[in-house]
N, CA, C and O atoms as CSV, one atom per row, in Angstrom:
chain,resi,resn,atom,element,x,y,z
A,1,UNK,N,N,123.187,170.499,113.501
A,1,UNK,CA,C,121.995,169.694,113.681
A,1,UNK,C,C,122.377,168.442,114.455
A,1,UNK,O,O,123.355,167.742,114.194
A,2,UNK,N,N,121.773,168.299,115.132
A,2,UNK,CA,C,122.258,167.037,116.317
A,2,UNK,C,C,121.026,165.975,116.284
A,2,UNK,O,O,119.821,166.206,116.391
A,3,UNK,N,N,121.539,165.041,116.148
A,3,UNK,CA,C,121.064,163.263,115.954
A,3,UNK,C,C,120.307,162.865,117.389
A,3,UNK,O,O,121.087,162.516,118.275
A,4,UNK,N,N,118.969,162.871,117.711
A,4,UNK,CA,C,118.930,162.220,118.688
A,4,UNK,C,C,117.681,162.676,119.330
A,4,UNK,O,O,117.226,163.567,118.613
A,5,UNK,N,N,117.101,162.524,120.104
A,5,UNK,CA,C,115.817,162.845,120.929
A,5,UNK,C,C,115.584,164.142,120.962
A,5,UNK,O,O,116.513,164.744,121.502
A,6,UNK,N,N,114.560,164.943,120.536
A,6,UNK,CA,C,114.717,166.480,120.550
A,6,UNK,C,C,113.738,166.595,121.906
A,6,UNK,O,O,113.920,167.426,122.796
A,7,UNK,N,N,112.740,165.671,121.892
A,7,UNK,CA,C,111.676,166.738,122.859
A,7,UNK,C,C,111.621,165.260,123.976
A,7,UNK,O,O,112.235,164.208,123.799
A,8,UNK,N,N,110.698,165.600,125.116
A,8,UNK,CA,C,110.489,164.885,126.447
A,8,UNK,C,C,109.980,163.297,125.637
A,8,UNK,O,O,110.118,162.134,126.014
A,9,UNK,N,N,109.524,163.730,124.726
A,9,UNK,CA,C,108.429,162.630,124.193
A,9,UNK,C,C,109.574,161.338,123.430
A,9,UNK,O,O,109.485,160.111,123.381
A,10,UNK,N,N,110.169,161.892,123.135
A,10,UNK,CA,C,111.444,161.024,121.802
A,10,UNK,C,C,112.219,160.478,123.150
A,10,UNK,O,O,112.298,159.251,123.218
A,11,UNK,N,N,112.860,161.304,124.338
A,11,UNK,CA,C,113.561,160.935,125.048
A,11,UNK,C,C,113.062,159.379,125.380
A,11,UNK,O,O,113.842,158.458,125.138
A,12,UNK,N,N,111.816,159.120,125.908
A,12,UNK,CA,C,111.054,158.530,126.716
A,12,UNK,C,C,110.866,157.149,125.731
A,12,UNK,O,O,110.734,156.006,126.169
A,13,UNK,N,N,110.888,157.561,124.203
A,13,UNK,CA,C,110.694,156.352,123.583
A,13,UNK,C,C,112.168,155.975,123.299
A,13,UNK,O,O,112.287,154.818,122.896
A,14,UNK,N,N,113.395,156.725,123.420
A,14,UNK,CA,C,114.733,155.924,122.951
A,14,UNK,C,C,114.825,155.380,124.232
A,14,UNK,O,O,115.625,154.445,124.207
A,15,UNK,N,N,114.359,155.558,125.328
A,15,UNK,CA,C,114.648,154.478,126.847
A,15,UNK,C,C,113.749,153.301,126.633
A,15,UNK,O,O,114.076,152.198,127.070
A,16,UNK,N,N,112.459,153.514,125.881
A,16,UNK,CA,C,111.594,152.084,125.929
A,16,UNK,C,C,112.561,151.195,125.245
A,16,UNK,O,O,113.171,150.239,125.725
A,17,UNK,N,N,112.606,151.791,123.745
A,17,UNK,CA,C,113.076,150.951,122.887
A,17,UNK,C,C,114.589,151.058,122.790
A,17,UNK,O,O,115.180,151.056,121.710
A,18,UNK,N,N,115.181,151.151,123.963
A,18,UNK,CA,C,116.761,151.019,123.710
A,18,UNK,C,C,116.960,149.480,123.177
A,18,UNK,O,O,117.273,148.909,122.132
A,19,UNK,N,N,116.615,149.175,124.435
A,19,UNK,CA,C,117.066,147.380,124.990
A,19,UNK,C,C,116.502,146.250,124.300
A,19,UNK,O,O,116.699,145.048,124.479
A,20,UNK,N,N,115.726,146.885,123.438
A,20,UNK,CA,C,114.579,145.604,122.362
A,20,UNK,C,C,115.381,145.233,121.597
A,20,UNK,O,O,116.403,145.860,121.319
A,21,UNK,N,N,114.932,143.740,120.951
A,21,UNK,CA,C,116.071,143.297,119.985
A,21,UNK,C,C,114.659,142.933,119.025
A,21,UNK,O,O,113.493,142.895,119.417
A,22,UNK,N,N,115.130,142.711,117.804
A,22,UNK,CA,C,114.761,143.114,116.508
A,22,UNK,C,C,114.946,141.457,115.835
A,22,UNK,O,O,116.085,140.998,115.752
A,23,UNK,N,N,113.809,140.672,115.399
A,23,UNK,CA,C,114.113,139.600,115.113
A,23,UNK,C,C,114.498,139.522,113.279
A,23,UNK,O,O,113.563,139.626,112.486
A,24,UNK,N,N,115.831,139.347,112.809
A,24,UNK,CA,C,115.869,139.774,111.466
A,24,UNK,C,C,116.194,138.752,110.809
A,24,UNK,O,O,117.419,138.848,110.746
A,25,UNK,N,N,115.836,137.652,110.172
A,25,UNK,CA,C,115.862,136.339,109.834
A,25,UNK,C,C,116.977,136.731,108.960
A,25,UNK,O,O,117.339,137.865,108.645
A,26,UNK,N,N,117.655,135.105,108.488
A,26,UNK,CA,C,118.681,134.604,108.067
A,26,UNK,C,C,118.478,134.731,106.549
A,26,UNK,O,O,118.160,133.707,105.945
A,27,UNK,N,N,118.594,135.623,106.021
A,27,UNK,CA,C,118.466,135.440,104.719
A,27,UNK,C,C,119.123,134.469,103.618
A,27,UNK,O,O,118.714,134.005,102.553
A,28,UNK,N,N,119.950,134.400,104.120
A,28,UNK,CA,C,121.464,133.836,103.391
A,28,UNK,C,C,120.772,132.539,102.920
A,28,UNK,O,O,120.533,132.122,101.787
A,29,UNK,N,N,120.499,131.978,104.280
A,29,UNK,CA,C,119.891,130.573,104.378
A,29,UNK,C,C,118.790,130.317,103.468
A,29,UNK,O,O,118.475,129.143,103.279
A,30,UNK,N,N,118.182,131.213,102.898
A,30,UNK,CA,C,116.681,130.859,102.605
A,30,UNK,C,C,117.209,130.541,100.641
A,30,UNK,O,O,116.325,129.917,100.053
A,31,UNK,N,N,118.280,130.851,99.862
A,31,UNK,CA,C,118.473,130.235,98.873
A,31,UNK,C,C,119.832,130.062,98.679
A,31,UNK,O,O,120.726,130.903,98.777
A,32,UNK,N,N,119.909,128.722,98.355
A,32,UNK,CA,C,121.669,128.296,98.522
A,32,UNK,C,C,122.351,128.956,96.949
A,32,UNK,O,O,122.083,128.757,95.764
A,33,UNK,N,N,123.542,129.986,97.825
A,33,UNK,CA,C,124.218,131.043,97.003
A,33,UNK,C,C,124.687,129.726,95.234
A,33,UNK,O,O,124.742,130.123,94.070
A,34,UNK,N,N,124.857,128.678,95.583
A,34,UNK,CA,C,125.322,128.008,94.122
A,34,UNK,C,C,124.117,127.894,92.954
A,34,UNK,O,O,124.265,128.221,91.777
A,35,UNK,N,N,122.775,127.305,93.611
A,35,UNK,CA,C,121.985,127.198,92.800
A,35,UNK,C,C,121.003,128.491,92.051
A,35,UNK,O,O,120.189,128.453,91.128
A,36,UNK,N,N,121.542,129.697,92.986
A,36,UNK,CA,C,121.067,131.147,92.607
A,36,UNK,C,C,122.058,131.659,91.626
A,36,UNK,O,O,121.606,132.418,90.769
A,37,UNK,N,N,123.443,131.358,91.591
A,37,UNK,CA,C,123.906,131.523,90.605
A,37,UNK,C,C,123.933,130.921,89.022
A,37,UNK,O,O,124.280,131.370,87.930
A,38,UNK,N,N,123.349,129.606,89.540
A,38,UNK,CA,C,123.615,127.928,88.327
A,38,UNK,C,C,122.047,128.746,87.458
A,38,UNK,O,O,122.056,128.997,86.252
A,39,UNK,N,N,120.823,129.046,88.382
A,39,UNK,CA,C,120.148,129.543,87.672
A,39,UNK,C,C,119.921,130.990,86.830
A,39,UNK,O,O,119.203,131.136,85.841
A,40,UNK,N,N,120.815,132.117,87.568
A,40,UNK,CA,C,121.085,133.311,87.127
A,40,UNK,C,C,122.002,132.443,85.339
A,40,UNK,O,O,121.473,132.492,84.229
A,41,UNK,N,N,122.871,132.019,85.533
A,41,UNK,CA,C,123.301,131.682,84.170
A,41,UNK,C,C,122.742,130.791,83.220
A,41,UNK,O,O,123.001,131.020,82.039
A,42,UNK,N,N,121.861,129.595,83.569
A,42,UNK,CA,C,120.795,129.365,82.514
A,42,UNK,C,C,120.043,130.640,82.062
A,42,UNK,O,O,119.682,130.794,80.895
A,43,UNK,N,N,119.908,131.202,82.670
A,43,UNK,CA,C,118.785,132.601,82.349
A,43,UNK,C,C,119.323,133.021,81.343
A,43,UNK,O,O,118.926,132.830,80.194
A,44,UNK,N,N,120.684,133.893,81.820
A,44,UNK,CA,C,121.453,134.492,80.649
A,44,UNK,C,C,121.444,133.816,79.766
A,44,UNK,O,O,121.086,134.371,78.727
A,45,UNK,N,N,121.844,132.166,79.648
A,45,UNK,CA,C,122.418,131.405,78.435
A,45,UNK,C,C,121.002,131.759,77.095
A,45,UNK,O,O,121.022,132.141,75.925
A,46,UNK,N,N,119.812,131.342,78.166
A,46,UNK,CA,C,119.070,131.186,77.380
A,46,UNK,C,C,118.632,132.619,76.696
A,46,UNK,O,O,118.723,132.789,75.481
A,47,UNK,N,N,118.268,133.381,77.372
A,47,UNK,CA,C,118.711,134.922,76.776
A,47,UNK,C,C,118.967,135.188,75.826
A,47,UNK,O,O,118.258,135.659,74.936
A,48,UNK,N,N,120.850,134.746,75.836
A,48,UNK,CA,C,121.313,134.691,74.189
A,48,UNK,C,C,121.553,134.265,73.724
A,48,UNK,O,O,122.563,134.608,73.109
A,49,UNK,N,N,120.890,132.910,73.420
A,49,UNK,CA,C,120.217,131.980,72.461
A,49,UNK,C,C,119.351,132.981,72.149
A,49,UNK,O,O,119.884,133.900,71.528
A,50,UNK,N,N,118.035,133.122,72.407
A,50,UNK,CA,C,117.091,133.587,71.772
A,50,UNK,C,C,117.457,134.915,71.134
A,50,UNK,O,O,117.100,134.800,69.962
A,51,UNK,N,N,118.100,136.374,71.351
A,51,UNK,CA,C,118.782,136.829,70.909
A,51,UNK,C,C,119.413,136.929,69.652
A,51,UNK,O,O,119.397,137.857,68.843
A,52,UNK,N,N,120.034,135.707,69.611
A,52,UNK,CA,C,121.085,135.117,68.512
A,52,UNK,C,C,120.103,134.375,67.524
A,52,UNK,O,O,120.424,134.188,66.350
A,53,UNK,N,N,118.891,133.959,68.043
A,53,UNK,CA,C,117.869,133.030,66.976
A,53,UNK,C,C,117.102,134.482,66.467
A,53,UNK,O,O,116.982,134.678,65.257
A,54,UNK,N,N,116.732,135.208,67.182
A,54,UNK,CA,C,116.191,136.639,66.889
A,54,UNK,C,C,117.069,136.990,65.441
A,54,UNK,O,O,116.779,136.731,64.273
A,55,UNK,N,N,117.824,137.434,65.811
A,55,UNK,CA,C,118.757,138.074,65.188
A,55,UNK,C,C,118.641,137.560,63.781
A,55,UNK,O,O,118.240,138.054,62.727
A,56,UNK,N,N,119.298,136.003,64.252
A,56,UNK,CA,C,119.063,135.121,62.199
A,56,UNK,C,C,118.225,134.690,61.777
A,56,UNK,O,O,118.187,133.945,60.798
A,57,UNK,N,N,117.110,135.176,62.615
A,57,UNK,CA,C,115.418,135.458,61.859
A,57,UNK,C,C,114.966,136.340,61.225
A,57,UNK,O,O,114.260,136.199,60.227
A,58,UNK,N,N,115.441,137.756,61.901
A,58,UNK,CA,C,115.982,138.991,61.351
A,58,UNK,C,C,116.201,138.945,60.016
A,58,UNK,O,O,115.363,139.157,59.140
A,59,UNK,N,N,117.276,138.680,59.882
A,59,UNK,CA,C,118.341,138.642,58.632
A,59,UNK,C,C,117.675,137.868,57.408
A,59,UNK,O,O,117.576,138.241,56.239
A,60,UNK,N,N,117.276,136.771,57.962
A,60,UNK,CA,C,116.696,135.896,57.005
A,60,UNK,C,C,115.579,136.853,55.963
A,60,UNK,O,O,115.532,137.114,54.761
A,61,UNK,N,N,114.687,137.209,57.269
A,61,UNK,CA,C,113.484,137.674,56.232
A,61,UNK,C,C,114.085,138.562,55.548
A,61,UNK,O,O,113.955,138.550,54.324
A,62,UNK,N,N,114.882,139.536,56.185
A,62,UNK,CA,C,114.998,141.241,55.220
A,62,UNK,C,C,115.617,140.394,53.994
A,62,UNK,O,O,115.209,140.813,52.911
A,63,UNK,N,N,116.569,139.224,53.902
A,63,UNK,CA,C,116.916,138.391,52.531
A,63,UNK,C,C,115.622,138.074,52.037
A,63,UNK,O,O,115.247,138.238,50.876
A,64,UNK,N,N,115.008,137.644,52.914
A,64,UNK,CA,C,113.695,137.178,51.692
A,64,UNK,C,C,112.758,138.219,51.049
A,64,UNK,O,O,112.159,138.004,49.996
A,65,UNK,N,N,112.665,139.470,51.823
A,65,UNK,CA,C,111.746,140.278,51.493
A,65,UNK,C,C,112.824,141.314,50.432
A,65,UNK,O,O,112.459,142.238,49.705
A,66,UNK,N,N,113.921,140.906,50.600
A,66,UNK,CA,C,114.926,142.004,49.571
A,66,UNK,C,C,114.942,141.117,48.180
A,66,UNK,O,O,115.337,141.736,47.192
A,67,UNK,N,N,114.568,139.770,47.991
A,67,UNK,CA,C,114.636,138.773,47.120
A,67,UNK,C,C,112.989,138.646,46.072
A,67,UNK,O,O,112.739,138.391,44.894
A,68,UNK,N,N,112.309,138.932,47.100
A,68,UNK,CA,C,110.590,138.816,46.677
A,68,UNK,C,C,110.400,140.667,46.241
A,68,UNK,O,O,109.218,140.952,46.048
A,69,UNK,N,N,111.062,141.471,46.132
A,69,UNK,CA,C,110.748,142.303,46.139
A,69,UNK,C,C,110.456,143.072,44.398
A,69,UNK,O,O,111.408,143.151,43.622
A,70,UNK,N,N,109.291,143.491,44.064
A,70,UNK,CA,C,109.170,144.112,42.873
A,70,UNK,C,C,109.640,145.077,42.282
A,70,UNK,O,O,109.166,146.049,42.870
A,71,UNK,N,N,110.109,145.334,41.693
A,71,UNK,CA,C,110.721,147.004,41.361
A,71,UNK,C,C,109.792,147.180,40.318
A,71,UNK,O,O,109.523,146.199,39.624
A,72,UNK,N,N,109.032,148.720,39.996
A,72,UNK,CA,C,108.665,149.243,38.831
A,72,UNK,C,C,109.138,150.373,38.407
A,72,UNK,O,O,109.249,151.222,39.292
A,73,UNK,N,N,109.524,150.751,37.135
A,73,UNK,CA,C,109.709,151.549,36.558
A,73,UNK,C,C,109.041,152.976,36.931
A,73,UNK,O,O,107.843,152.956,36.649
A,74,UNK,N,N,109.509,154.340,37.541
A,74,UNK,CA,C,108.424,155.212,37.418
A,74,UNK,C,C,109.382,156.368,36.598
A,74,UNK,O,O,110.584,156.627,36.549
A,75,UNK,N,N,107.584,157.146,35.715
A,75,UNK,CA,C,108.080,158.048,34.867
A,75,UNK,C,C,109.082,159.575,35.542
A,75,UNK,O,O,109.503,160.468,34.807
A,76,UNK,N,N,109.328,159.519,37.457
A,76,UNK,CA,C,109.721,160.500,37.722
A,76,UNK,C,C,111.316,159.894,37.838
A,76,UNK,O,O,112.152,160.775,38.038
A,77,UNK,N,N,111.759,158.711,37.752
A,77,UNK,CA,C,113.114,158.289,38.091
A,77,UNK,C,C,113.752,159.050,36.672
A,77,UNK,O,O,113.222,159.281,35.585
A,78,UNK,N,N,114.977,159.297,37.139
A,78,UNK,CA,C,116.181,159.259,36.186
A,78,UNK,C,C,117.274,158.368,36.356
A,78,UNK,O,O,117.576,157.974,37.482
A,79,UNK,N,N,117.898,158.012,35.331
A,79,UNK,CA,C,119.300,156.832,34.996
A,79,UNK,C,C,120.408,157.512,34.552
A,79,UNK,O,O,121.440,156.898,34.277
């Protein structure tokens, strides 16, 4: 399989558009690489903080709800 103009018609457009240049802006420029990183890691930080506050919120209740919790006697248990 060969790469490249198959018919009269393709030929005719790789000669228009050989020589055109392609205006492809500066990306780099448009956010300075330190402060894209300074903010990528507040992100994370804060992340897991919340995470970590998740977590011993978590814990807390299943203590409180394992603490508040009723037990009754039923006639199908055995001891």
């Amino acid at each position: 399989m060969a790469v490249g103009p198959r018919d009269y018609i393709d030929q005719l457009l790789v000669k228009k558009y050989a020589d055109e240049k392609v205006d492809n802006p500066d990306i780099t420029s448009m956010v300075a690489p330190e402060k894209m990183l300074n903010a990528m890691g507040e992100f994370s930080d804060m992340r897991k903080n919340m995470m970590l506050l998740s977590n011993k919120l978590n814990s807390f209740c299943a203590a409180l709800n394992a603490k508040s919790a009723q037990y009754r006697c039923s006639r199908f248990a055995t001891a």
